[in-house]
C-alpha positions, 0 to 999 in steps of 0.5 A: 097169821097164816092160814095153818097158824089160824088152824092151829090155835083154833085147834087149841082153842077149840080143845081149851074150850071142850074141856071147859065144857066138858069138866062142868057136865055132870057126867064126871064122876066121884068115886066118893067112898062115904059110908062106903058108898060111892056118891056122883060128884057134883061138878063144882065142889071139887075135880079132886076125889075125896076118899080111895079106898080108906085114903082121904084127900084134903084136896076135896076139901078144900076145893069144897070150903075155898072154891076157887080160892084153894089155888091160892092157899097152896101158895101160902105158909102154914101161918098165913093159911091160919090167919086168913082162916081165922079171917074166913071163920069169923064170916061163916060165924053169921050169927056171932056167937063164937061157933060154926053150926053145920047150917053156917058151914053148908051155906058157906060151901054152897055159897063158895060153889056158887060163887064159882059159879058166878065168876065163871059166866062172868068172865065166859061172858065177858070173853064172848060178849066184850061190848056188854050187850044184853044178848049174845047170838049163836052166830058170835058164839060159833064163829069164835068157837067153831070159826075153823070149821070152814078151813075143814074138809066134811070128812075132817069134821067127821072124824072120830077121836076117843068117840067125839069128832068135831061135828058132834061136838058143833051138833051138841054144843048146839043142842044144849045152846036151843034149849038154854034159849027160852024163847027161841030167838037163837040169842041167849041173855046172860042168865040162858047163858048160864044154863048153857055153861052150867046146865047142872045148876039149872033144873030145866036142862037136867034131861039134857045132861041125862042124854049127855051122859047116855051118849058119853058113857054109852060106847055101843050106842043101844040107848042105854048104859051096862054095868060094864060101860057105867064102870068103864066110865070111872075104871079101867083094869090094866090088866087081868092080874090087877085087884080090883079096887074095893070103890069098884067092887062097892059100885058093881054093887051099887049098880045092882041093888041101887041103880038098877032099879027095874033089874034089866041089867042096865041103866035107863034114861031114868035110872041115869037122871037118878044116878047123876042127881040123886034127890036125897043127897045134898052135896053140901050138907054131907061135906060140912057134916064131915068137915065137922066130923074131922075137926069136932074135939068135944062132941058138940056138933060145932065148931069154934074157930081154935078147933077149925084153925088147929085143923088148918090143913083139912080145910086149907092146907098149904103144900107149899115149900117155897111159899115165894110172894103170894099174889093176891090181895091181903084185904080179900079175906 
């Protein structure tokens, strides 16, 4: 491989690998329209937004119910998406008794999330340590990542690209890598490894993420985040002629009433920690009482398995039309 072909795919390889990253910061934000309030996404029930306006999406839906599985659902009929949720509900139902409560639904979402969450160290793991040792160094890491640093010039390194250039992204994958590393020894066991690819699922990195997202939504870089750099996150107006949207116009709201809480006009790092992982709301919990919501006929705060199949599309519609050979194992569900 040449030396611009080694450059290229370390390019690529680089930006595959940010991406990951970055789509698992808990900076990302759901513009969640519950009870017309806008609720912060956590970063691994779904990268689909639930609600725009009075429209729902299924998408999130089952993003939060399948987890990883929903990619597979959409290749499936409408009557194998039936008989594997059929297969799936008699799991949720631990207890037996022909019912899904909301306490069987909310710890069937989180365990799909966490199961996410599991598969993906797994296999990062494996990417990056294929001899299965008990620890990984920042040296191997860095060099697989970052290995084309040394094929670029200081100013290269430096550039900036939509706020971010090489070197911060180096700098900052760093940082998060020290503080995952609990005893400071520059290695990380597989359990530091998950608190480095997933600091949103570790309490002990949340002042990182604050930082993080200050440092992404804050484009002037005084420290702190003005109503209009927190709305900028999420939307940006066209032009002068465009309605805002009534999602937006509900969080400029939320900003002042909610978010803002000393009244400066601006968020602090506090103020951002409250933000991003507000204490009083429990992402599964509110997702399976709106599941039950939706597909509850008679009232009863329950669900049997005709109610959860006859609202196959809720839960894991197909949007497929040439369903073609599903590749996937029939005995896995």
């Amino acid at each position: 491989m040449s030396i611009m072909d080694k450059k290229t795919f370390y390019y690529i390889l680089l930006f595959l690998w940010s991406s990951f990253l970055w789509a698992n910061s808990a900076t990302t934000i759901l513009k969640n329209n519950e009870e017309n309030e806008n609720k912060i996404k956590h970063p691994n029930l779904s990268n689909h937004q639930h609600y725009d306006g009075d429209q729902h999406h299924t998408e999130y839906d089952h993003d939060a119910f399948l987890g990883e599985e929903a990619k597979t659902f959409d290749q499936l009929s409408p009557e194998e998406s039936r008989r594997r949720l059929g297969l799936i509900v008699d799991k949720i139902d631990s207890d037996s008794d022909g019912y899904v409560s909301h306490p069987e639904l909310k710890e069937w979402i989180h365990f799909t999330q966490q199961k996410y969450v599991r598969d993906n160290v797994d296999r990062t793991w494996k990417s990056f340590n294929p001899y299965n040792k008990e620890k990984i160094s920042w040296e191997e890491y860095s060099d697989q990542v970052y290995g084309f640093y040394e094929d670029m010039s200081s100013s290269e390194l430096s550039r900036e690209e939509n706020g971010m250039s090489h070197k911060n992204m180096f700098d900052r994958d760093l940082r998060r890598w020290s503080l995952a590393d609990l005893n400071s020894d520059d290695q990380l066991t597989k359990d530091e490894f998950t608190a480095f690819l997933h600091p949103e699922e570790t309490p002990r990195m949340m002042n990182l993420l604050v930082v993080e997202t200050v440092e992404d939504v804050d484009k002037d870089k005084d420290g702190k985040v003005s109503l209009e750099e927190y709305i900028g996150d999420a939307y940006q107006k066209e032009n002068d002629e465009d309605e805002i949207p009534d999602w937006v116009k509900n969080e400029i709201a939320h900003f002042s009433k909610d978010r803002d809480k000393d009244g400066d006009g601006f968020l602090s790092e506090e103020e951002v920690k409250n933000w991003i992982s507000p204490t009083d709301y429990d992402q599964s919990d509110a997702e399976a009482r709106h599941l039950i919501y939706e597909a509850d006929r008679n009232n009863d705060n329950k669900l049997t398995k005709t109610e959860i199949v006859d609202k196959y599309d809720l839960f894991v519609g197909s949007q497929a039309t040439d369903f073609g050979e599903v590749l996937m194992r029939h005995d896995e569900f």
